[in-house]
N, C-alpha and C positions, 0 to 999 in steps of 0.2 A: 231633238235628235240625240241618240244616246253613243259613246263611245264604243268600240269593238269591245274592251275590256269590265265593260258595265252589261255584258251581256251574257246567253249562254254557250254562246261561240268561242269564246274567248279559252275555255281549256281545250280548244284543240287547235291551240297556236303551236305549232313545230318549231318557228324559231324569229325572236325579235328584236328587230334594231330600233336601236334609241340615239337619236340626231337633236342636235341645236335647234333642229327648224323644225321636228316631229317626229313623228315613233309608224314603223310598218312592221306587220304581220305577216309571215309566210303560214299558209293551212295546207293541207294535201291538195286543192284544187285553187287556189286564187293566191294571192298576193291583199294585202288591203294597207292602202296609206292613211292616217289622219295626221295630217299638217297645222301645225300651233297657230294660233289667233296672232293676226299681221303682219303673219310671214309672205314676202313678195318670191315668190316659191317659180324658179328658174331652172335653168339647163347645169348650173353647179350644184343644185342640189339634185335635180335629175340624176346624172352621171356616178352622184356617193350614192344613190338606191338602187342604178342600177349596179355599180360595178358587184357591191354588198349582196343583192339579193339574185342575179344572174351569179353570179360565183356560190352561193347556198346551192342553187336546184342545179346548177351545172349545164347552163343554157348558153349559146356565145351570143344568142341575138334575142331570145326573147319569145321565139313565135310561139312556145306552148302554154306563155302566160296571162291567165284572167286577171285584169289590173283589179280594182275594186278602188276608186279617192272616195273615202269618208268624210267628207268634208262635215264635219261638227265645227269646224271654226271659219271663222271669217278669214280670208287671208287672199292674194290675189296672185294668180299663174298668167305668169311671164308665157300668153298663147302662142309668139311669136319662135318660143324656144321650140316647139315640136316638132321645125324642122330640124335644129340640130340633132333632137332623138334621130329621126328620119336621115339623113347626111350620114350619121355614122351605123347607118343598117340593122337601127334594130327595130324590131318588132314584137305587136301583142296577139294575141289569140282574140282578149276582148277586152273593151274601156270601158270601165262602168262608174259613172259617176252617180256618189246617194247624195243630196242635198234635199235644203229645203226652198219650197216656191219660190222666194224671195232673193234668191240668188242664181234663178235662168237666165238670166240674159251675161253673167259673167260664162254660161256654157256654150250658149250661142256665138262668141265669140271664137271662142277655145275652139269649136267647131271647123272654124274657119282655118285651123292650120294643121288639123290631124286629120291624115290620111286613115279613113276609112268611117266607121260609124262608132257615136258612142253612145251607149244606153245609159238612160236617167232612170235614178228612184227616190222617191223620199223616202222609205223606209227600209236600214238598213237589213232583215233580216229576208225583206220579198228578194233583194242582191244576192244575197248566199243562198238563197234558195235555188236562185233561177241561175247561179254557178255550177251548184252543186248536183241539180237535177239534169245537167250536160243540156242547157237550152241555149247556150249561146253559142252563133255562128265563127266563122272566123271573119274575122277584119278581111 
């Protein structure tokens, strides 16, 4: 799996944050996170992405955003935090997680505490495609 930034997508990043636990890309149409190898990736770093990247687009909750988690690293999401997202009213337009086969059933969990549906891919580029060609529904 390759990073955002090993890619051709990568120059038309608008604007990016760089965190202790990982680096996000804001594009015209998505958001995209890849989070660093072993990071236990929770509701505190949840909150510095969004305060960060909802204050960029100028959104107070979130509903017009295409999330995209690049998961290139191994790392494990605290599933139980997504009701905090949820609690404090925010929301996404659509979740899309890229991974590889061998890390499904850490989504099937994740599953289990986000409100609404999330789209799988293993390849990141069929993701921006299917962002960017407006195929996703809303949550």
């Amino acid at each position: 799996m390759n990073s955002i930034v090993e890619t051709s997508f990568y120059p038309q990043v608008l604007k990016e944050f760089n965190y202790p636990f990982g680096n996000v890309f804001i594009f015209d149409k998505f958001v995209l996170s890849e989070i660093d190898e072993g990071i236990d990736f929770g509701w505190d770093n949840g909150r510095t992405i969004i305060q960060d990247v909802f204050g960029f687009l100028g959104t107070s909750n979130g509903a017009t955003v295409n999330f995209i988690s690049n998961r290139v690293n191994s790392y494990s999401v605290i599933a139980t935090d997504w009701i905090k997202f949820f609690n404090n009213n925010y929301l996404l337009k659509s979740y899309i997680v890229v991974f590889d086969k061998s890390r499904f059933s850490n989504l099937e969990i994740e599953k289990l505490f986000f409100k609404g549906n999330i789209k799988h891919f293993t390849a990141l580029d069929i993701a921006v495609n299917f962002v960017e060609n407006d195929m996703v529904e809303m949550i």
